[in-house]
Structure formats: structure tokens, C-alpha cells
TORKOL-4160 file (C-alpha; in steps of 0.2 Angstrom, whole numbers, padded with zeros to 4 digits, m for minus):
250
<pt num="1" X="0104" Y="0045" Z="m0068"/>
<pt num="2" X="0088" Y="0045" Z="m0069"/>
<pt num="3" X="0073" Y="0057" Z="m0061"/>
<pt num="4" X="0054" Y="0058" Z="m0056"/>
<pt num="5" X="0047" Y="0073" Z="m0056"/>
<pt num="6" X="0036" Y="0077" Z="m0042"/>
<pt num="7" X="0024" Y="0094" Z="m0042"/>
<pt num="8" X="0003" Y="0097" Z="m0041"/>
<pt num="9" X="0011" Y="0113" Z="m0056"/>
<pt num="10" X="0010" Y="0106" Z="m0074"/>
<pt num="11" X="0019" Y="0120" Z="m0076"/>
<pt num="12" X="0034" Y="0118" Z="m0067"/>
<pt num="13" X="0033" Y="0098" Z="m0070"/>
<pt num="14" X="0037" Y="0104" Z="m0088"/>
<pt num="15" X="0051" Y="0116" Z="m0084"/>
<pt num="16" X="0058" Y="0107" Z="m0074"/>
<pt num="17" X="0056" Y="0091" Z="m0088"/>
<pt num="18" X="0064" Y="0104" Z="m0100"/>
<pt num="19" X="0079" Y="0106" Z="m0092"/>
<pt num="20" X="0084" Y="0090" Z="m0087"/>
<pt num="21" X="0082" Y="0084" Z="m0104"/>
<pt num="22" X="0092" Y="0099" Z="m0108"/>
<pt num="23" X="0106" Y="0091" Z="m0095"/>
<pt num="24" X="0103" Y="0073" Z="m0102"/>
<pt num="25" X="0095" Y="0067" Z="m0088"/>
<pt num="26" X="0083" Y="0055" Z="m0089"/>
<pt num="27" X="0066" Y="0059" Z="m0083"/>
<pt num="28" X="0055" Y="0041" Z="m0080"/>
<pt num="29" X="0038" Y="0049" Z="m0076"/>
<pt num="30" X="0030" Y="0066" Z="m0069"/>
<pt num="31" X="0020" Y="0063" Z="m0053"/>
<pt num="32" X="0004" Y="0075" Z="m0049"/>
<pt num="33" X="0002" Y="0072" Z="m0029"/>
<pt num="34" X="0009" Y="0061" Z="m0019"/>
<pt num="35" X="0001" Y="0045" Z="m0019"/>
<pt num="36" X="0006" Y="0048" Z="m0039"/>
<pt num="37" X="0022" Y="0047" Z="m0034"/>
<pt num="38" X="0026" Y="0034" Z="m0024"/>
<pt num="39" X="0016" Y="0023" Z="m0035"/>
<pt num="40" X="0027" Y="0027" Z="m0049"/>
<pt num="41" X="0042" Y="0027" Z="m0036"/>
<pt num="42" X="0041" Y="0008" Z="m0036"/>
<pt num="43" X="0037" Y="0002" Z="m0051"/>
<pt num="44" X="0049" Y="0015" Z="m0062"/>
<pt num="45" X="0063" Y="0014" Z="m0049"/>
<pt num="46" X="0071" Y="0033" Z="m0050"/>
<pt num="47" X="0088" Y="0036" Z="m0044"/>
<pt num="48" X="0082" Y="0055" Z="m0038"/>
<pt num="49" X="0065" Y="0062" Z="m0036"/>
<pt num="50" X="0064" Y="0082" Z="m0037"/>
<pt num="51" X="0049" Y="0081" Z="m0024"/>
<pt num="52" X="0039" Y="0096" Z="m0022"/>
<pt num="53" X="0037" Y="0102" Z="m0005"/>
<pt num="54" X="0017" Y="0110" Z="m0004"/>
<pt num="55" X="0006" Y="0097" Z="m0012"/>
<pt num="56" X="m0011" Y="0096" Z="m0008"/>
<pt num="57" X="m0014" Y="0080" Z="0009"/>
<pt num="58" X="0003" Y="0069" Z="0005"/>
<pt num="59" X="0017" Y="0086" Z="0004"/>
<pt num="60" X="0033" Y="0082" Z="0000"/>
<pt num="61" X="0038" Y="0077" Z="0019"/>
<pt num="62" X="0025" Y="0063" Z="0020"/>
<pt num="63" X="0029" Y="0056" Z="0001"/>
<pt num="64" X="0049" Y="0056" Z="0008"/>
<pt num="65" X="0043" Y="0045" Z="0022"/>
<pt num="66" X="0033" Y="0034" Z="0014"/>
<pt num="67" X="0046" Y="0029" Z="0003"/>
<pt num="68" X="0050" Y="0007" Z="0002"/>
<pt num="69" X="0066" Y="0003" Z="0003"/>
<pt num="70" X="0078" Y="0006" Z="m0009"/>
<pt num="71" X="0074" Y="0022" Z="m0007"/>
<pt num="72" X="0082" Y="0037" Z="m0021"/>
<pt num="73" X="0091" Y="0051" Z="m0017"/>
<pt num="74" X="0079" Y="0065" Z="m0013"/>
<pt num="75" X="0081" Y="0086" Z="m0020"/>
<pt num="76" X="0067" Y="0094" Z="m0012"/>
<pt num="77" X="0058" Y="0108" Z="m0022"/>
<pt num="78" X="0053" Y="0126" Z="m0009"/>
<pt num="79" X="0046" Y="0143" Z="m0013"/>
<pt num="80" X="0053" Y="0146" Z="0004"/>
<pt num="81" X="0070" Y="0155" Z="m0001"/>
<pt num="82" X="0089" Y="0150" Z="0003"/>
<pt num="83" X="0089" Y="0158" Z="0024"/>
<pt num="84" X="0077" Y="0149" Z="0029"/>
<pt num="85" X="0085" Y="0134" Z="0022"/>
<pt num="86" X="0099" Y="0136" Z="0030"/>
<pt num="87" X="0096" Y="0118" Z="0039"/>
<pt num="88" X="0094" Y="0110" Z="0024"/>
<pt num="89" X="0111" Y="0113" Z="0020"/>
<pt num="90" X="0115" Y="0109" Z="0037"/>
<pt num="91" X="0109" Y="0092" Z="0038"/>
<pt num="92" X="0115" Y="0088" Z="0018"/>
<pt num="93" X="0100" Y="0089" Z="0011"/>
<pt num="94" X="0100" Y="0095" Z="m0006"/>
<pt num="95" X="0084" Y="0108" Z="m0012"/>
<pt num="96" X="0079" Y="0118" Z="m0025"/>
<pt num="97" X="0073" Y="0135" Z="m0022"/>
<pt num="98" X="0057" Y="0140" Z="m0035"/>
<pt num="99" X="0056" Y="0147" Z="m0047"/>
<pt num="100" X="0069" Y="0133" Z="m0050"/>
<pt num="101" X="0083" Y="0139" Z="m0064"/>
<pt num="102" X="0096" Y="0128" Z="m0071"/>
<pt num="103" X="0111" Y="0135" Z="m0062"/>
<pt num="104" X="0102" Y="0128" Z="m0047"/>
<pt num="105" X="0096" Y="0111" Z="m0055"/>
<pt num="106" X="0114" Y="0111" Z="m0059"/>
<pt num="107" X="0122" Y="0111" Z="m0042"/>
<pt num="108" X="0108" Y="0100" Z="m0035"/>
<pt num="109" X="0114" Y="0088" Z="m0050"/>
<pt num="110" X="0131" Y="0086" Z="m0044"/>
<pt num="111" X="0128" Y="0083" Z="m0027"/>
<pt num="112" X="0116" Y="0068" Z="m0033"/>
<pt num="113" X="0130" Y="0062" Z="m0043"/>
<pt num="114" X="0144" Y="0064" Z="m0029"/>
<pt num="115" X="0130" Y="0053" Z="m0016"/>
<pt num="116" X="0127" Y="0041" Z="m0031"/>
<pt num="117" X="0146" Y="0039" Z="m0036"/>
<pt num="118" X="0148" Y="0036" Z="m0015"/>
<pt num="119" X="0147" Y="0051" Z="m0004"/>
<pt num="120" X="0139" Y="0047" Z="0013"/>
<pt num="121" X="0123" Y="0055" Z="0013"/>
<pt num="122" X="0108" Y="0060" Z="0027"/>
<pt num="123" X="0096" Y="0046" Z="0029"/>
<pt num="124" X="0080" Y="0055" Z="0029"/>
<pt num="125" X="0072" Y="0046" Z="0045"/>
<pt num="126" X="0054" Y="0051" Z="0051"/>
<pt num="127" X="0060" Y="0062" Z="0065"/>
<pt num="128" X="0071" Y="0075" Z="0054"/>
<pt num="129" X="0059" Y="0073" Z="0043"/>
<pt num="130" X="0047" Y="0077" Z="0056"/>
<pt num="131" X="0056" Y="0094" Z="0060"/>
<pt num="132" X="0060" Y="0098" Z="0044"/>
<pt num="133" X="0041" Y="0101" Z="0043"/>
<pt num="134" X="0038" Y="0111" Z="0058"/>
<pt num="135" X="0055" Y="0122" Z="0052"/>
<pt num="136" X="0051" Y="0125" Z="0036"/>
<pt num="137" X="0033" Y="0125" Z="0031"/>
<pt num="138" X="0021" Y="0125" Z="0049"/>
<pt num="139" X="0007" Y="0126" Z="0038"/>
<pt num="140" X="0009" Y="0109" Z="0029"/>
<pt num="141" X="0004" Y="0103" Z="0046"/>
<pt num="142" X="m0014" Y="0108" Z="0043"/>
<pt num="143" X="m0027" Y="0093" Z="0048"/>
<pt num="144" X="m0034" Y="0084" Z="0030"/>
<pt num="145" X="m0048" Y="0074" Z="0029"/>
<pt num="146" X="m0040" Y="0061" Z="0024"/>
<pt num="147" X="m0025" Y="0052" Z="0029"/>
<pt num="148" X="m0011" Y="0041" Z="0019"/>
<pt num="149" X="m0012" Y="0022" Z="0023"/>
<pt num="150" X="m0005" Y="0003" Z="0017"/>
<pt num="151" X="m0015" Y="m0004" Z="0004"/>
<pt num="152" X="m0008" Y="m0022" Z="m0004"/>
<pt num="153" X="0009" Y="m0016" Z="m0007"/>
<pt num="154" X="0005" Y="0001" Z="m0010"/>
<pt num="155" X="m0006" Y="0017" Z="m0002"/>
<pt num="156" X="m0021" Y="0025" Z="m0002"/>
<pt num="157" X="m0029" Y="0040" Z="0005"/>
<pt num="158" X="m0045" Y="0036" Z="0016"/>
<pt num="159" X="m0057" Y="0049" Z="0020"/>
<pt num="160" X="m0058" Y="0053" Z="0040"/>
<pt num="161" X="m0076" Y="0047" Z="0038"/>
<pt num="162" X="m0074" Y="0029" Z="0036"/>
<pt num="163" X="m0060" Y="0027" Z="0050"/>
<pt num="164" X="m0067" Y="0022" Z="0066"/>
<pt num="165" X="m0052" Y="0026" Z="0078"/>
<pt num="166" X="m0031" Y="0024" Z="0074"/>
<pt num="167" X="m0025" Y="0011" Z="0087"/>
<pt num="168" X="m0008" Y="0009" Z="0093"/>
<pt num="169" X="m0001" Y="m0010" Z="0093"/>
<pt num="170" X="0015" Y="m0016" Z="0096"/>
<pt num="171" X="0024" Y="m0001" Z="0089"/>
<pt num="172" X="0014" Y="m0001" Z="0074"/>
<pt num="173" X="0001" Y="0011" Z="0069"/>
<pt num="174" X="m0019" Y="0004" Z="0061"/>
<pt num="175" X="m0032" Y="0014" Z="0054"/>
<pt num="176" X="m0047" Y="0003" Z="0058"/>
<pt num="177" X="m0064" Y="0005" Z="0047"/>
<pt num="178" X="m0077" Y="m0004" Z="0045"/>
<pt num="179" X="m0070" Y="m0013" Z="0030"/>
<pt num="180" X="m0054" Y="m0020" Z="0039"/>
<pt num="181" X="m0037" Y="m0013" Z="0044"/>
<pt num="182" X="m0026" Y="m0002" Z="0037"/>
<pt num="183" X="m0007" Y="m0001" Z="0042"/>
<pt num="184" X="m0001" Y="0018" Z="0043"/>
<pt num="185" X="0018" Y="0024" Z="0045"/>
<pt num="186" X="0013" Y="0038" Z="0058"/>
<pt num="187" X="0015" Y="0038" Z="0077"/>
<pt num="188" X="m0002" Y="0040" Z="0086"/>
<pt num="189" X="0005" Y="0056" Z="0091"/>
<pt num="190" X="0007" Y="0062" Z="0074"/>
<pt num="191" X="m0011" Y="0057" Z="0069"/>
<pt num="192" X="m0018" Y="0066" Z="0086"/>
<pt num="193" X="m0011" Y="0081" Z="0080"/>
<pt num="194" X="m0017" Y="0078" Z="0062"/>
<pt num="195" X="m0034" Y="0075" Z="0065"/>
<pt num="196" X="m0037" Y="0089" Z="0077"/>
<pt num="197" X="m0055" Y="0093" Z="0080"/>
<pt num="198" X="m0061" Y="0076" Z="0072"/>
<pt num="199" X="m0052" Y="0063" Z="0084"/>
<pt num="200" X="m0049" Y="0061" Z="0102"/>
<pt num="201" X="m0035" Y="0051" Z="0111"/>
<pt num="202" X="m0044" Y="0042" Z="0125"/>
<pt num="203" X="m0026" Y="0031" Z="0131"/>
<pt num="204" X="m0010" Y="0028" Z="0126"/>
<pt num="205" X="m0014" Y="0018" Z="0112"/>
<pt num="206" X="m0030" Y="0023" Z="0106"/>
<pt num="207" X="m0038" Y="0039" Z="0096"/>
<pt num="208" X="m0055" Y="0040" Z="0094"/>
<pt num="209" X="m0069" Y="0045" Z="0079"/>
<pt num="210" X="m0078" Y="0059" Z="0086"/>
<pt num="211" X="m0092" Y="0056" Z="0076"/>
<pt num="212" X="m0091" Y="0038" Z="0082"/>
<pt num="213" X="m0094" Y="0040" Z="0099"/>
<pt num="214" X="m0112" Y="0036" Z="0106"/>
<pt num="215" X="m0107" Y="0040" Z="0122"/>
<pt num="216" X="m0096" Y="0039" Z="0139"/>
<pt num="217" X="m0098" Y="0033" Z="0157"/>
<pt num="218" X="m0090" Y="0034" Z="0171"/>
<pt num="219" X="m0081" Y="0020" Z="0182"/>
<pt num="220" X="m0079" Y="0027" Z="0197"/>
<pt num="221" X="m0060" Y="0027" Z="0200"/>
<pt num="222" X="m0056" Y="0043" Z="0188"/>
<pt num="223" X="m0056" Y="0032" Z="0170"/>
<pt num="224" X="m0073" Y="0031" Z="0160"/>
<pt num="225" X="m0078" Y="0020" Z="0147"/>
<pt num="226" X="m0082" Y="0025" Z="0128"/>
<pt num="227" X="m0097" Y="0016" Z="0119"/>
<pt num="228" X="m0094" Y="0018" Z="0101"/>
<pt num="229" X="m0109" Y="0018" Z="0087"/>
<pt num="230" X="m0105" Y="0000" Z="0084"/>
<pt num="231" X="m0108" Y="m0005" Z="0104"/>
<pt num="232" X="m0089" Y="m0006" Z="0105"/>
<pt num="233" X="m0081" Y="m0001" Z="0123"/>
<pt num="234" X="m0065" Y="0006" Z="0125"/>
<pt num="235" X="m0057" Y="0013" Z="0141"/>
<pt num="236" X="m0054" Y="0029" Z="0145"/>
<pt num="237" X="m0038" Y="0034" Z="0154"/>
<pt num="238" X="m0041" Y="0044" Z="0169"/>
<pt num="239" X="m0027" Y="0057" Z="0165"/>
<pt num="240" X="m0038" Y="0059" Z="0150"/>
<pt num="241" X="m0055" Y="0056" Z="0156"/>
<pt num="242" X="m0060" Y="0076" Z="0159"/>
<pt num="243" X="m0052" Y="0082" Z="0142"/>
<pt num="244" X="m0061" Y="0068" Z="0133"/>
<pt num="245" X="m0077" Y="0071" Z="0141"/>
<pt num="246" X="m0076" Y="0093" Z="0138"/>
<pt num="247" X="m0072" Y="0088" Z="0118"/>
<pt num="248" X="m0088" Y="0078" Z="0118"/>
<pt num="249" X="m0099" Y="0092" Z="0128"/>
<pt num="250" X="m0092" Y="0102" Z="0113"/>
């Protein structure tokens, strides 16, 4: 079998190494953050990624849902402690609790080898991993200025500043900036909450710069329309035209 190590600690990047080597696993790389890691997810091809849960913008939830297909078997790492992953256990997802000792690894070992061997296992889809988040660690949910795109066949982080607004488009998600369009794998919903306090959702498939926003008029029938920096004019949907216009005023 064979790991990537996933953890913003050197220090429990080496522990962890040390122990696997110990266990004769083979350990293909040691990731930083995660856009580290999903680069190295695709070209080293791990069977298992031990995939630290609080990192720093991409956290374990969003490196796990980022993933390419064939996707390895995932063994999140926690400080949270063994109750209040309970529904881990629940929906078969392995974990190791930190500080991370080997009778732990161990165990979380086998069970990679009983899924590898065969064993049906939980497909991690966006919506468990979803609450997953909100059940274990509410505080990963925190707004970052930057946000995790597509970028030729990998990702990349782009700051807040240089997106003009997130738009919704046939069930997929861009980031649009003045240099071109980035795909995302978020739900507009997702990146509304996100982006709190720095974007505005001004319809059903469109969320806005603030900082783009010269400004906003209205039609007459309840809706408004928003003229962004650029000139650009977008619609304003009159369930939202009041909220929009109170986040402008400040």
C-alpha cells in the first residue's frame, strides 16, 4: 500500500512517516496544504492519503472533494477526540484521532487493507462531506480570501480580489476575473456562504464582487439592475433587490 501524508505540522508529517516506515508502508511524498496535495495526489497516485483535517484555506474536507477520479482511500486525521466522531464511524469513514499513535494507525491500516482487498466502502460525495464539516469542525467554515479553482488539469488558489463575481451555468460553478474563467467544484450556495461579507448573490445564478459594484438602479417592477466597475449590467432579483441594496448602503 502505499500513503501520502497530508498535514500544514512538520512535525507530525515526520511522525507519522516514522511509523509507517516502521509498519512497511510506503510513504510516496509528504503534502504541506492542500493544493500540495492534490497535486501530488495525481501525479504519485497513493492508494491512501492520511489527510489532515484543520489546514490553513483548502482543509481536509475541500482536498477530499477535489480529488480526480481514481480517487484513494481516505483516513482523515482530527484533534477532535473519538465522541464526537462517532459519525465517522457511522458512515465507514476511517480517522485518526491526534496525537496519532500507532495502535491507532494500526487499526486505521487494516481497514484500508480490508477496502483495498474489496470491502464496499462510503463514497465520499460533496454533500457528506458537506456535513461532515458542519458536524465536526464549524470553524473550518470560516470565509478565506481566496478560493480553490480548475487550472489546466490541476488547481490553484485565487485571491478574492481578482474575481469579479461566481456564476452559475448549467450545473457548473465559474469563477470569472478579469484574466478568463475558472471552473470551481462548489455550489454557488457553498461560495455565498464562503465569501460572506465580500460577495453578494444578486439571483439565482449569480454572486457578485462587492468591491465591484459601481452601482444599482431600480426597474420599477421590484428587481434592480447592478452596473459593475467594468460597465457590465446584471439583474437583480426582486426577492433580493432590498438585501442587495442594504449590503451596498453598508
Amino acid at each position: 500500500m502505499r500513503a501520502l501524508i497530508v498535514d500544514d505540522e512538520a512535525a507530525a508529517r515526520r511522525r507519522l512517516a516514522i511509523m509507517l516506515d516502521e509498519l512497511d508502508i510506503e510513504v510516496v511524498g509528504e503534502a504541506r496544504n492542500g493544493v500540495e496535495a492534490l497535486q501530488m495526489v495525481a501525479e504519485r497516485r497513493p492508494d491512501l492519503l492520511l489527510l489532515d483535517i484543520a489546514m490553513p484555506e483548502v482543509d481536509g474536507f475541500d482536498v477530499a472533494r477535489h480529488l480526480r477520479e481514481p480517487k484513494p482511500l481516505i483516513v482523515f486525521q482530527t484533534a477532535y477526540d473519538e465522541h464526537a466522531l462517532e459519525a465517522f464511524e457511522h458512515q465507514a469513514v476511517d480517522y485518526l484521532v491526534k496525537p496519532v499513535n500507532r495502535a491507532k494507525l494500526e487499526r486505521a491500516l487494516e481497514r484500508a487493507h480490508a477496502r483495498l482487498a474489496g470491502s464496499e466502502g462510503v463514497e465520499l460525495t460533496s454533500a457528506l462531506l458537506q456535513r461532515l464539516r458542519q458536524m465536526v469542525a464549524p470553524s473550518l467554515a470560516a470565509s478565506s480570501p481566496r478560493v480553490l479553482v480548475r487550472e489546466r488539469g490541476g488547481h490553484q488558489l485565487v485571491p478574492y480580489g481578482d474575481i469579479v463575481m461566481f456564476a452559475a451555468d448549467e450545473g457548473l460553478v465559474f469563477a470569472h476575473t478579469e484574466a478568463g474563467d475558472h471552473l470551481t467544484d462548489y455550489t454557488l450556495k457553498e461560495l455565498e456562504e464562503r465569501t460572506a461579507g465580500a460577495f453578494v448573490r444578486i439571483n439565482r445564478s449569480e454572486l457578485v464582487n462587492l468591491e465591484r459594484v459601481a452601482r444599482i438602479e431600480s426597474n420599477g417592477d421590484g428587481s434592480a439592475t447592478l452596473t459593475l466597475s467594468d460597465e457590465r449590467d446584471l439583474r437583480v432579483a426582486r426577492r433580493r433587490a432590498a438585501d442587495v441594496r442594504r449590503i451596498l448602503q453598508g
